[in-house]
GUKOL-970172 format. One record per residue: x, y, z of N, C-alpha, C in turn. Coordinates in steps of 0.1 Angstrom, whole numbers, plus 5000, padded with zeros to 4 digits. Layout:
BEGIN
+------+------+------+------+------+------+------+------+------+
|  n_u |  n_v |  n_w | ca_u | ca_v | ca_w |  c_u |  c_v |  c_w |
+------+------+------+------+------+------+------+------+------+
|    X |    Y |    Z |    X |    Y |    Z |    X |    Y |    Z |
...
+------+------+------+------+------+------+------+------+------+
This chain:
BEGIN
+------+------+------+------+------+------+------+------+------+
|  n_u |  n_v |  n_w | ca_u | ca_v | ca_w |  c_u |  c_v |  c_w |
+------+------+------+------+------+------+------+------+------+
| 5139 | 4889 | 4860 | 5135 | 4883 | 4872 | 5120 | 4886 | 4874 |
| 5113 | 4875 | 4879 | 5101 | 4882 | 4883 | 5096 | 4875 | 4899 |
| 5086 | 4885 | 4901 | 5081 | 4887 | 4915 | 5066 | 4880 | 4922 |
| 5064 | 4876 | 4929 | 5049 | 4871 | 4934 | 5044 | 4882 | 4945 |
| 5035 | 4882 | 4937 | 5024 | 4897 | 4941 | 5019 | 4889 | 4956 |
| 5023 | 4893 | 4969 | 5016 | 4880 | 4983 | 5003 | 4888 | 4983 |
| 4995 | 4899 | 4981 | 4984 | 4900 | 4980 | 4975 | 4891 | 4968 |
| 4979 | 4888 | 4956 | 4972 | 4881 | 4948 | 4979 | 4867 | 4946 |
| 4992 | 4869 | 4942 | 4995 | 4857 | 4938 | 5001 | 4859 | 4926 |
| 4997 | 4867 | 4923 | 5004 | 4871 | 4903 | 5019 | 4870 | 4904 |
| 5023 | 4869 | 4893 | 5032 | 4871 | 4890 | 5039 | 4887 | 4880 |
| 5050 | 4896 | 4884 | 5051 | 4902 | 4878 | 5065 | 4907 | 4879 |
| 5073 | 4915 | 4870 | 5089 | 4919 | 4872 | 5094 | 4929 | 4866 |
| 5101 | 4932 | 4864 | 5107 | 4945 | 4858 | 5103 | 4949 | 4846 |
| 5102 | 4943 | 4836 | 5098 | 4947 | 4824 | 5087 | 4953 | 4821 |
| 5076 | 4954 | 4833 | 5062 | 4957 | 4840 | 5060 | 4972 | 4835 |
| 5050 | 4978 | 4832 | 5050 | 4990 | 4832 | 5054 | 4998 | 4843 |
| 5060 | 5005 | 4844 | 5064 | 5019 | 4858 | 5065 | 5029 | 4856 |
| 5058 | 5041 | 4865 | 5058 | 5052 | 4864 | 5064 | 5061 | 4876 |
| 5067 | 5063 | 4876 | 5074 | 5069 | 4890 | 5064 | 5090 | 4891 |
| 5057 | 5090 | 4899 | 5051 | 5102 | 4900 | 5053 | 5115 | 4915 |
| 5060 | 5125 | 4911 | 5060 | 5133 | 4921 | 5052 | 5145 | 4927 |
| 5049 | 5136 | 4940 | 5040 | 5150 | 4946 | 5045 | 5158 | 4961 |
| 5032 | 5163 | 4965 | 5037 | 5167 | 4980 | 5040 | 5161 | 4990 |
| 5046 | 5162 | 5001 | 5048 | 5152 | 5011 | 5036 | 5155 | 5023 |
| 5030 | 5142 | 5028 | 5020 | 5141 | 5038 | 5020 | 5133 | 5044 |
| 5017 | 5126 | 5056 | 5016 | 5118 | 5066 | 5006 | 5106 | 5061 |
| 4994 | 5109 | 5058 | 4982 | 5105 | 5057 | 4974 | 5102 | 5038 |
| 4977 | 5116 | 5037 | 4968 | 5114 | 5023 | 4956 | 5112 | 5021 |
| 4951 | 5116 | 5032 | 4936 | 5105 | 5034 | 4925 | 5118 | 5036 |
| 4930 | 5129 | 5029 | 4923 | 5139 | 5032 | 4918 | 5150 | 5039 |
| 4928 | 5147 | 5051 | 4926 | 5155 | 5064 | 4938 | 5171 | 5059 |
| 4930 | 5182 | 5063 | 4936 | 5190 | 5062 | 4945 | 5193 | 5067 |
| 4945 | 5196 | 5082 | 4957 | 5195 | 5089 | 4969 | 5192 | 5083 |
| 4966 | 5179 | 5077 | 4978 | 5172 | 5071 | 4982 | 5174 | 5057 |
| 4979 | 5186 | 5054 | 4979 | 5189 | 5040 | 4996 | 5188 | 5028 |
| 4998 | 5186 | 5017 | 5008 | 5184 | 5019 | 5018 | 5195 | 5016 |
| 5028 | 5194 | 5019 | 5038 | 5201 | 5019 | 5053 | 5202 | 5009 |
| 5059 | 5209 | 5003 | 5069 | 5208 | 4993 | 5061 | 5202 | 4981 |
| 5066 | 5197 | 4969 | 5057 | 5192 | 4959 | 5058 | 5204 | 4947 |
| 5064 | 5217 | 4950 | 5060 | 5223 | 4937 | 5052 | 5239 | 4949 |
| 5057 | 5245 | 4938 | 5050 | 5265 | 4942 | 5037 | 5264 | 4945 |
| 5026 | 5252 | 4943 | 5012 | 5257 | 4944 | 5010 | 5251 | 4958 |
| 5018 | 5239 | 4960 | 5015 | 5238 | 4976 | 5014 | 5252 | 4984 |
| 5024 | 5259 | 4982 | 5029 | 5268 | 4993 | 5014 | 5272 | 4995 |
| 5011 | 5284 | 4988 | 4996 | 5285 | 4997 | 4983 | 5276 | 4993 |
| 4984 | 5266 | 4986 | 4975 | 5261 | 4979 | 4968 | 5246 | 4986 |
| 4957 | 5240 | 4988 | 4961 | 5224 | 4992 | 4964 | 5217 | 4979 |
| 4973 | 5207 | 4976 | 4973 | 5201 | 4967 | 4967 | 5189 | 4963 |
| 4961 | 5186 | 4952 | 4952 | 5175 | 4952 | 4955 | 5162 | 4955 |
| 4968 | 5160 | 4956 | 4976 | 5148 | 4960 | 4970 | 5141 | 4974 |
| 4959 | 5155 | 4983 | 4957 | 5153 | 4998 | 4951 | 5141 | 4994 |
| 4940 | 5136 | 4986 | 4932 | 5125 | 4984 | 4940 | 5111 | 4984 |
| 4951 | 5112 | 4977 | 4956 | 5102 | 4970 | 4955 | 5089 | 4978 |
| 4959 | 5082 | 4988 | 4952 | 5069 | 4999 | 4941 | 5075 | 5009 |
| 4931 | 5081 | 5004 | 4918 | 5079 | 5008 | 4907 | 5071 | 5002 |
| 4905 | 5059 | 5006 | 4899 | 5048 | 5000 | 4883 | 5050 | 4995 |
| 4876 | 5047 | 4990 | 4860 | 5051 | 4984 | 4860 | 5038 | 4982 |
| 4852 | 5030 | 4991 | 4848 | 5013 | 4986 | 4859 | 5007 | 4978 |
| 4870 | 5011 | 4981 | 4882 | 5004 | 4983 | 4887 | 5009 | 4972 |
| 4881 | 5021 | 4961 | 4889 | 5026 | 4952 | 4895 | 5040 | 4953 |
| 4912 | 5043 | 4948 | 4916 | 5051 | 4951 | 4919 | 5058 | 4940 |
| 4915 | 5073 | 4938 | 4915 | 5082 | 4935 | 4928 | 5097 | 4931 |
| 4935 | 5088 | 4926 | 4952 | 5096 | 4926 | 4952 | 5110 | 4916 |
| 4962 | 5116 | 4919 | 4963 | 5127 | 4912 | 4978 | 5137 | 4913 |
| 4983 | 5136 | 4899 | 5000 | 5141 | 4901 | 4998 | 5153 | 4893 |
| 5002 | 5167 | 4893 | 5004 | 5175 | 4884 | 5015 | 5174 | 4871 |
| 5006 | 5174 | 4860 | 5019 | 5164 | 4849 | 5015 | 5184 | 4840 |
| 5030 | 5181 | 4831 | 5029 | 5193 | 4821 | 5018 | 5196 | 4814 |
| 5008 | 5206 | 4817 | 5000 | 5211 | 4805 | 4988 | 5203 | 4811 |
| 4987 | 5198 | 4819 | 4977 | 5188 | 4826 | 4978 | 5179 | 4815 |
| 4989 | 5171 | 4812 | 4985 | 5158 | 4804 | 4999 | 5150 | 4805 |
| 4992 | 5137 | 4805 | 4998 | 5129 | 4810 | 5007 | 5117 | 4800 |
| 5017 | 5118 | 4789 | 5019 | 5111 | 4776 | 5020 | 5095 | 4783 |
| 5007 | 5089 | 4777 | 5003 | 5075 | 4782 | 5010 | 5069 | 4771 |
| 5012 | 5072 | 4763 | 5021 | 5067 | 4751 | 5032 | 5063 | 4753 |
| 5040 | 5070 | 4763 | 5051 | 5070 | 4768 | 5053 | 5052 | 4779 |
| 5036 | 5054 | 4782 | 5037 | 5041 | 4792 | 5036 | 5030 | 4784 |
| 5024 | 5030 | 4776 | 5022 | 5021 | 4764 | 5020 | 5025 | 4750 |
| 5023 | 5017 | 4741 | 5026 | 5026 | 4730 | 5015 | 5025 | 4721 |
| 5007 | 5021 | 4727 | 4993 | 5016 | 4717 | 4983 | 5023 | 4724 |
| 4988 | 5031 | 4736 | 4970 | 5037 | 4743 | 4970 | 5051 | 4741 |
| 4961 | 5056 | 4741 | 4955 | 5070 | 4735 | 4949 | 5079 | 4746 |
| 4942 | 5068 | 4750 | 4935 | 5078 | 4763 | 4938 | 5078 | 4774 |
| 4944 | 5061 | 4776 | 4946 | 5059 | 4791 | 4958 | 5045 | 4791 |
| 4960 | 5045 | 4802 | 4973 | 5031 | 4801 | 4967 | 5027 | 4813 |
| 4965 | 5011 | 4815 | 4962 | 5003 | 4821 | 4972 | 4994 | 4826 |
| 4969 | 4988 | 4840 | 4980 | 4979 | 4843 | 4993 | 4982 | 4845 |
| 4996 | 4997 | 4853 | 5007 | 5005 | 4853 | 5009 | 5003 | 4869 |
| 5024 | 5000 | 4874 | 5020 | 5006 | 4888 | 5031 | 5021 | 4891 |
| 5025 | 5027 | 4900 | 5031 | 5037 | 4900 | 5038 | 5041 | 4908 |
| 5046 | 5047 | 4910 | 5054 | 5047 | 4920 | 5051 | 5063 | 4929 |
| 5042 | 5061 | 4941 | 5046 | 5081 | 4940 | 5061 | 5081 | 4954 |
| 5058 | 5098 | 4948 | 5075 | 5099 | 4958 | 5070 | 5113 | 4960 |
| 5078 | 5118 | 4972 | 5079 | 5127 | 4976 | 5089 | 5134 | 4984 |
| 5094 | 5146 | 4984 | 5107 | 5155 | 4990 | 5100 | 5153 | 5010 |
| 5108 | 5146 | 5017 | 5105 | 5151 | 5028 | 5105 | 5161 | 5033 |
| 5097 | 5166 | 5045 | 5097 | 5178 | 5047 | 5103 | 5183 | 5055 |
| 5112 | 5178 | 5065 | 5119 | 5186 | 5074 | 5142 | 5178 | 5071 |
| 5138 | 5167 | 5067 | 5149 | 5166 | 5064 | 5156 | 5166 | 5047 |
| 5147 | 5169 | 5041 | 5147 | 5169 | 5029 | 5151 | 5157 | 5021 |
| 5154 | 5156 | 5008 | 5156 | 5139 | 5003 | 5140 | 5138 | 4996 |
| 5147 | 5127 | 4986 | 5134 | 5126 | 4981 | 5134 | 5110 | 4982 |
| 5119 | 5106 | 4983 | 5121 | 5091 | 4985 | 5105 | 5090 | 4980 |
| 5103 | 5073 | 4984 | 5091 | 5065 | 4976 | 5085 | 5068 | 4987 |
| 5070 | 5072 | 4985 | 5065 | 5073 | 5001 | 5053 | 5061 | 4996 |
| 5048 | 5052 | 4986 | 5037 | 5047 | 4984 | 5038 | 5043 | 4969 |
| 5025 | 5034 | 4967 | 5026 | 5028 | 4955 | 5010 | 5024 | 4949 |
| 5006 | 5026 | 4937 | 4997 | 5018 | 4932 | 5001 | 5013 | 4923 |
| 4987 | 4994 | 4926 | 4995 | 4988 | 4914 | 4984 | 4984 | 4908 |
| 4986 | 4977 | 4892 | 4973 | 4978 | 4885 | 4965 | 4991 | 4882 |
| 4972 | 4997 | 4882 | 4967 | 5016 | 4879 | 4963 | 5018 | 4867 |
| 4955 | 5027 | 4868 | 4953 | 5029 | 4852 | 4954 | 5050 | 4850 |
| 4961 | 5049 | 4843 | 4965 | 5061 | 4842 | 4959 | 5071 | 4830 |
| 4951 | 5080 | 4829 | 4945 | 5087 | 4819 | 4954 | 5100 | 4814 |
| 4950 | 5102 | 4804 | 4961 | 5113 | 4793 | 4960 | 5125 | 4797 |
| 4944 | 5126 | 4805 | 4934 | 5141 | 4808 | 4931 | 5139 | 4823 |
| 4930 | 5150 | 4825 | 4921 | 5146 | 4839 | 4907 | 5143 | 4841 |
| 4901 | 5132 | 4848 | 4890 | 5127 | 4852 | 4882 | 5131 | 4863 |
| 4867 | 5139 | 4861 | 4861 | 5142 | 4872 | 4858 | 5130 | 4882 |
| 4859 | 5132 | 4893 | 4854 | 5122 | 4906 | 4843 | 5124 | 4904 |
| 4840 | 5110 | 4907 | 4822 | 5106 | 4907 | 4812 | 5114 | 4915 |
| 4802 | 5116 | 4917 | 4800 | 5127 | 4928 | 4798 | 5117 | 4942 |
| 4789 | 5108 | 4947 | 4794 | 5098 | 4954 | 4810 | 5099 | 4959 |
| 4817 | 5098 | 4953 | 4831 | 5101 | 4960 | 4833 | 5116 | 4968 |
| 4830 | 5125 | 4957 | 4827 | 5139 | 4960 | 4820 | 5141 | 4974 |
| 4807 | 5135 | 4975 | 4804 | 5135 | 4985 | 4809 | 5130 | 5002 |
| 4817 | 5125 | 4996 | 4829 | 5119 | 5009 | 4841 | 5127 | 5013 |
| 4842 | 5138 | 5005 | 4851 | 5150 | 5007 | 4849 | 5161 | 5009 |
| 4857 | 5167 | 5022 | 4858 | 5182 | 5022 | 4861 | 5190 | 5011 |
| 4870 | 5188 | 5006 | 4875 | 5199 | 4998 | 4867 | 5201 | 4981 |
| 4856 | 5204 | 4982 | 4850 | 5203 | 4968 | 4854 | 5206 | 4953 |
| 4863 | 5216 | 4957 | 4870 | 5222 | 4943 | 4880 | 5211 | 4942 |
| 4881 | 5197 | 4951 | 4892 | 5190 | 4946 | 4883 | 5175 | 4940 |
| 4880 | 5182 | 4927 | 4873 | 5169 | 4919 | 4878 | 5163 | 4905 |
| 4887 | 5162 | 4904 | 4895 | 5157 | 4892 | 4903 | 5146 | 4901 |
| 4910 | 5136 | 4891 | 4918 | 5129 | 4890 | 4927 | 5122 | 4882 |
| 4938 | 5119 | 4881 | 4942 | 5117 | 4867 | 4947 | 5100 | 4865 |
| 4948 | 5094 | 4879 | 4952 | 5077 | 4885 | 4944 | 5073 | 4890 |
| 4937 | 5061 | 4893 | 4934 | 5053 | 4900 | 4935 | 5039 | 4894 |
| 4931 | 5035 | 4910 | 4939 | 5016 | 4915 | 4926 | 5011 | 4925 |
| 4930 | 5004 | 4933 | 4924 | 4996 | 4944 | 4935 | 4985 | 4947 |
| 4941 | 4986 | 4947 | 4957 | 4980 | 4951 | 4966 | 4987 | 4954 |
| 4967 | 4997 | 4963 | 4980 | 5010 | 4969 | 4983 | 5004 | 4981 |
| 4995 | 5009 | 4985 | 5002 | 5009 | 5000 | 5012 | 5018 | 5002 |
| 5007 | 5027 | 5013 | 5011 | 5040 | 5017 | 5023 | 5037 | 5024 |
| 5035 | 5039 | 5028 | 5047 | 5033 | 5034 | 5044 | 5044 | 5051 |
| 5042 | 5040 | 5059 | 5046 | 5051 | 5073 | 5055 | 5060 | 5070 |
| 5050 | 5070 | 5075 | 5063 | 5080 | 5070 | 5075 | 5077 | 5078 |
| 5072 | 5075 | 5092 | 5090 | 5070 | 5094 | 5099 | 5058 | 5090 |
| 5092 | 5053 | 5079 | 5097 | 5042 | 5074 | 5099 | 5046 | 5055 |
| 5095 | 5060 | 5055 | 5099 | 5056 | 5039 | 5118 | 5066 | 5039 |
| 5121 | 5055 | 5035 | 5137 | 5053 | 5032 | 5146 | 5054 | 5018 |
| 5137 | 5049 | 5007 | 5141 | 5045 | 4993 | 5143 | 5056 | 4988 |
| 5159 | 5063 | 4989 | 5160 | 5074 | 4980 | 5157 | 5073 | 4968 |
| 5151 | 5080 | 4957 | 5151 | 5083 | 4942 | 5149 | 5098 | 4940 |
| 5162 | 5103 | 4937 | 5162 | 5118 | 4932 | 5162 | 5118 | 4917 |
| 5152 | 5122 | 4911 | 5150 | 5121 | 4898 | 5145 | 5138 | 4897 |
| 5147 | 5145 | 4887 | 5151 | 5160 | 4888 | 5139 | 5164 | 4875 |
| 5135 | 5173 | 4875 | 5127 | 5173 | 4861 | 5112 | 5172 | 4864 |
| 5102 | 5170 | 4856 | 5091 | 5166 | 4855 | 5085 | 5159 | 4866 |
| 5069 | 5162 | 4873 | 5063 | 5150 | 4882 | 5064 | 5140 | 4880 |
| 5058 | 5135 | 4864 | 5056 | 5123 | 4857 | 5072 | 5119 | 4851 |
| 5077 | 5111 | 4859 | 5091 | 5102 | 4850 | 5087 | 5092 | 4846 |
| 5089 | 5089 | 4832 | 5086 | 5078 | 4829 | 5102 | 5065 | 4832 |
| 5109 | 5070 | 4834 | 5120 | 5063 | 4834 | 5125 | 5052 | 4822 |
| 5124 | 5055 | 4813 | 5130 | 5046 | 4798 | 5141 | 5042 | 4801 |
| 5145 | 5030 | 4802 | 5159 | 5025 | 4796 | 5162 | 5031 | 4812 |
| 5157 | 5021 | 4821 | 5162 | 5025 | 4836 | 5160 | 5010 | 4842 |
| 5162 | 4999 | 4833 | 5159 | 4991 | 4838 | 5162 | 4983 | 4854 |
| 5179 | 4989 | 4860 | 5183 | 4985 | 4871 | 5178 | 4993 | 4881 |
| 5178 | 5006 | 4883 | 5169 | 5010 | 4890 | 5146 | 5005 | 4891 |
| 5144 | 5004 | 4882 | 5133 | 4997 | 4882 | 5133 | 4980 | 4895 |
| 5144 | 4972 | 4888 | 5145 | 4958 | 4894 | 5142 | 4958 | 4910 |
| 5155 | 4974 | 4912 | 5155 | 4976 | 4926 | 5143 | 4980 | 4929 |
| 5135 | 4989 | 4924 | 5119 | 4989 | 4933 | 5116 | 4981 | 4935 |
| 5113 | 4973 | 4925 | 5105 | 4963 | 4926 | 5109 | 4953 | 4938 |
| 5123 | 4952 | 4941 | 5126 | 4943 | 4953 | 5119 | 4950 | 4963 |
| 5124 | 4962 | 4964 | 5118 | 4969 | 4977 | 5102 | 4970 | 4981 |
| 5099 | 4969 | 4968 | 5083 | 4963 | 4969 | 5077 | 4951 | 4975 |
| 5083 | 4946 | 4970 | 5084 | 4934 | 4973 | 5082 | 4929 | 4986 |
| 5094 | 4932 | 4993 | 5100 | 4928 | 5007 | 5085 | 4939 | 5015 |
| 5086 | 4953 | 5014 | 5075 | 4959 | 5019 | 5064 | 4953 | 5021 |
| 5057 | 4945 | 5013 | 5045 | 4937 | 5009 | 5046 | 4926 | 5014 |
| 5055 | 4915 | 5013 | 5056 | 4905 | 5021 | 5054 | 4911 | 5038 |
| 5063 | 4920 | 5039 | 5061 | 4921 | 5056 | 5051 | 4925 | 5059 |
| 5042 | 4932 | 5052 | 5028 | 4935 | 5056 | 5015 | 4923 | 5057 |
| 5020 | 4914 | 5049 | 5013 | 4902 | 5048 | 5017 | 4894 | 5060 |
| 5029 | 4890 | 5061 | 5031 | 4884 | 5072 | 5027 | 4886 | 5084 |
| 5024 | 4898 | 5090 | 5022 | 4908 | 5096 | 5004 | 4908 | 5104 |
| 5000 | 4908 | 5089 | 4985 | 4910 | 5089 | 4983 | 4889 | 5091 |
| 4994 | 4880 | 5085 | 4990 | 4870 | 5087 | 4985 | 4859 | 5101 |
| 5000 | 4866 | 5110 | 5001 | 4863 | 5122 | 4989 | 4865 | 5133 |
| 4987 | 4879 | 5130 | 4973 | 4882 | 5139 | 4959 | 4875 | 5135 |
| 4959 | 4869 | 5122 | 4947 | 4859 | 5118 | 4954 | 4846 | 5127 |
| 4963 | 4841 | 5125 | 4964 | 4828 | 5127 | 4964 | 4830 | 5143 |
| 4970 | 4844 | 5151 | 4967 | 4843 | 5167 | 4950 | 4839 | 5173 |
| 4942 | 4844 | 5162 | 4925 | 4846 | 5162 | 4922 | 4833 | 5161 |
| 4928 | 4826 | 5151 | 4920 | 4812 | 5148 | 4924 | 4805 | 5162 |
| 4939 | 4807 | 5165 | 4941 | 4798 | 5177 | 4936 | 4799 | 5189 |
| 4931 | 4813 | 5192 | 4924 | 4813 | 5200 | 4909 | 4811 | 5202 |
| 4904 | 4810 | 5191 | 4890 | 4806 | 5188 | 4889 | 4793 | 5192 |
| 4897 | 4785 | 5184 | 4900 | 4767 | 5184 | 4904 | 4767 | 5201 |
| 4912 | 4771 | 5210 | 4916 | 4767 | 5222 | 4900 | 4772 | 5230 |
| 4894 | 4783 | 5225 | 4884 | 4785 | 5238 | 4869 | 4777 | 5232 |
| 4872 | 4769 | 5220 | 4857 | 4760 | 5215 | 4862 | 4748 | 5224 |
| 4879 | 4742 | 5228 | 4883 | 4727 | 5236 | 4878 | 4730 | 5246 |
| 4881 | 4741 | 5253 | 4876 | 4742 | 5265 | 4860 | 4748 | 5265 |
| 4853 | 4746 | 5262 | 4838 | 4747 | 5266 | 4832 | 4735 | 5273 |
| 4823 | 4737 | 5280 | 4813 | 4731 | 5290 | 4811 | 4718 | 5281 |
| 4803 | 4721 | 5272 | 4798 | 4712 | 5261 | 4806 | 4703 | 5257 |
| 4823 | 4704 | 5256 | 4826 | 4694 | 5252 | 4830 | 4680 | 5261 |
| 4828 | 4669 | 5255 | 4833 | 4660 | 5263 | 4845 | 4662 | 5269 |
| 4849 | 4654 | 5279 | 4857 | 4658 | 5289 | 4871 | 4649 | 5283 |
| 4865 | 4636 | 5278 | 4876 | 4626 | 5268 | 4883 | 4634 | 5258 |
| 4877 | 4647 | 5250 | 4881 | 4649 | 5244 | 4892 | 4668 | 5243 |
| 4886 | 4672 | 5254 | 4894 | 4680 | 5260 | 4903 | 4687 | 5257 |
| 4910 | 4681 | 5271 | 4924 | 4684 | 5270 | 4934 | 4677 | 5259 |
| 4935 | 4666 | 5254 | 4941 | 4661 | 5246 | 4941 | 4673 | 5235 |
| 4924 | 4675 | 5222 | 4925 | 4680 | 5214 | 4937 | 4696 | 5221 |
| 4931 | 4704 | 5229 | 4942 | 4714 | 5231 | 4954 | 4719 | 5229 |
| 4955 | 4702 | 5238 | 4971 | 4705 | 5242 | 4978 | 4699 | 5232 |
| 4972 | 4694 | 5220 | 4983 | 4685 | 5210 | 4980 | 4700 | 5201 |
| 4975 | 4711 | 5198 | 4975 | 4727 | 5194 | 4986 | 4734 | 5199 |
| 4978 | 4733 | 5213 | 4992 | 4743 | 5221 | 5006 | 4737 | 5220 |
| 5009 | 4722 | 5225 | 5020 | 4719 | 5221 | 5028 | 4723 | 5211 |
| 5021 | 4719 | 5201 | 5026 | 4720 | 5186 | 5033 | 4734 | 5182 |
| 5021 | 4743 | 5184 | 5033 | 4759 | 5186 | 5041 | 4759 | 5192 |
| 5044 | 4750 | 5206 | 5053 | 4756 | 5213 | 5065 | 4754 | 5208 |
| 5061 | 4737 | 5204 | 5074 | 4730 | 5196 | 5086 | 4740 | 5191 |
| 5073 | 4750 | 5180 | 5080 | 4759 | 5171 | 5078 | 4772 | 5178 |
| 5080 | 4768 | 5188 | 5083 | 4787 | 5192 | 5077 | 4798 | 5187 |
| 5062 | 4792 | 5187 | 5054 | 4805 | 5180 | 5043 | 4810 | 5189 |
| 5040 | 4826 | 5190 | 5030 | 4831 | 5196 | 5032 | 4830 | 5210 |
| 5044 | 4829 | 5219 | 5046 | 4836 | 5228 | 5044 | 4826 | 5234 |
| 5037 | 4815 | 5233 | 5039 | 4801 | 5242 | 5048 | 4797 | 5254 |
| 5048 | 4794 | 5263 | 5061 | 4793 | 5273 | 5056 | 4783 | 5284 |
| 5063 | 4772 | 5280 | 5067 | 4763 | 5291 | 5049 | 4753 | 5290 |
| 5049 | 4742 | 5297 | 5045 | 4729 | 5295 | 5025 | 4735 | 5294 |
| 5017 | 4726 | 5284 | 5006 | 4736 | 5285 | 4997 | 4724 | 5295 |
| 4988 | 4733 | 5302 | 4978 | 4719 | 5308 | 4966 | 4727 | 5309 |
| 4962 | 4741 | 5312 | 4950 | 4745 | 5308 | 4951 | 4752 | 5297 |
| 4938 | 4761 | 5296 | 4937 | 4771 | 5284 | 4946 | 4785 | 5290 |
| 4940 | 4785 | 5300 | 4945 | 4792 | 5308 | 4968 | 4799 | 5311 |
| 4970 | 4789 | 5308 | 4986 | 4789 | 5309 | 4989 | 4792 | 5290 |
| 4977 | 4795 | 5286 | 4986 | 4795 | 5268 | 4983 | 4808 | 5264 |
| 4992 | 4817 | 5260 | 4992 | 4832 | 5259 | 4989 | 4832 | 5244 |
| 4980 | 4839 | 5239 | 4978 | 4837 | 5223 | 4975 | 4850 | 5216 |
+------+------+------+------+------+------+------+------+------+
């Protein structure tokens, strides 16, 4: 089966590279200490873990980082031909919640490219962070989506190592990927609606300007307003005659 990416358009499906990576649990990720993360492994407890970075955006690229055995990460395992790095991976991170415990998907990058070693952050990035001894990374993307934390739901207890590669998991794979899926569509749709509330209200407040002829008016408007209402979209209600009466 495969899937349509609603941010690009691509197509992609199970057979896709996946990595599924375990860190600490955080609200944010975006760096803030406060928010530091929590459970993840013995060095959180008194330690910040580098994972704080992981959706804090740098000119839209993100900067990930999982503690793997030995600091190394078998990219081999992802593709069998890369040496230093695997490309075109998405990854799955997860994390133990913190007060009710469970472990689930809290986020995702996709198009990742994943290195064997860890990689220093550019100093430019560096320079956009508090925490300076946190300059390595071992993932990055520019295509992530952080799930709200009271919305991440998707149990996966996988026991063992941060880095799962999951071999020969194909049905659990299919299932992320739906849940991806659906996640992503609703965000799109989401983000879509409030564009198309903007254009309509741009278009109804250029009909009604001074400037425009008066022949052409109300007609253009109200055959707009109508038309949503037709379809019961954008909160519309009942017969339109000014700009005024159309809620957008």
């Amino acid at each position: 089966m495969c899937y349509v990416d609603a941010r690009t358009g691509a197509l992609w499906g199970e057979k896709m590279k996946i990595v599924f990576c375990k860190i600490g649990w955080s609200s944010s990720y975006n760096g803030d200490i406060s928010d530091k993360p929590v459970n993840g492994g013995s060095y959180n407890v008194n330690q910040i873990g580098h994972e704080i970075h992981n959706f804090k955006s740098f000119n839209g690229t993100y900067y990930g980082y999982v503690q793997s055995t030995k600091d190394n990460i078998e990219v081999s395992r992802i593709d069998r031909n890369a040496k230093e790095k695997a490309e075109n991976v998405l990854v799955i991170w997860c994390a133990t919640r913190e007060k009710t415990r469970g472990q689930v998907i809290i986020g995702w990058y996709k198009n990742a490219t994943i290195y064997r070693e860890h990689q220093f952050v550019p100093d430019d990035v560096m320079e956009d962070r508090n925490l300076k001894d946190h300059n390595f990374y071992n993932i990055i993307s520019n295509d992530v989506f952080l799930i709200p934390e009271n919305e991440r739901k998707f149990e996966i207890d996988y026991k063992g190592r941060n880095v799962w590669y999951a071999e020969e998991k194909e049905t659990l794979k299919q299932k992320v990927l739906e849940y991806i899926t659906t996640l992503t569509n609703q965000e799109i749709n989401a983000k879509l609606e409030l564009q198309i509330r903007a254009i309509i209200a741009e278009c109804l407040a250029y009909c009604y300007r001074s400037d425009i002829p008066e022949a052409m008016e109300l007609p253009l408007a109200d055959v707009v307003a109508n038309e949503l209402q037709k379809r019961n979209a954008f909160g519309i209600d009942g017969p339109v005659i000014s700009a005024s009466r159309i809620a957008v």
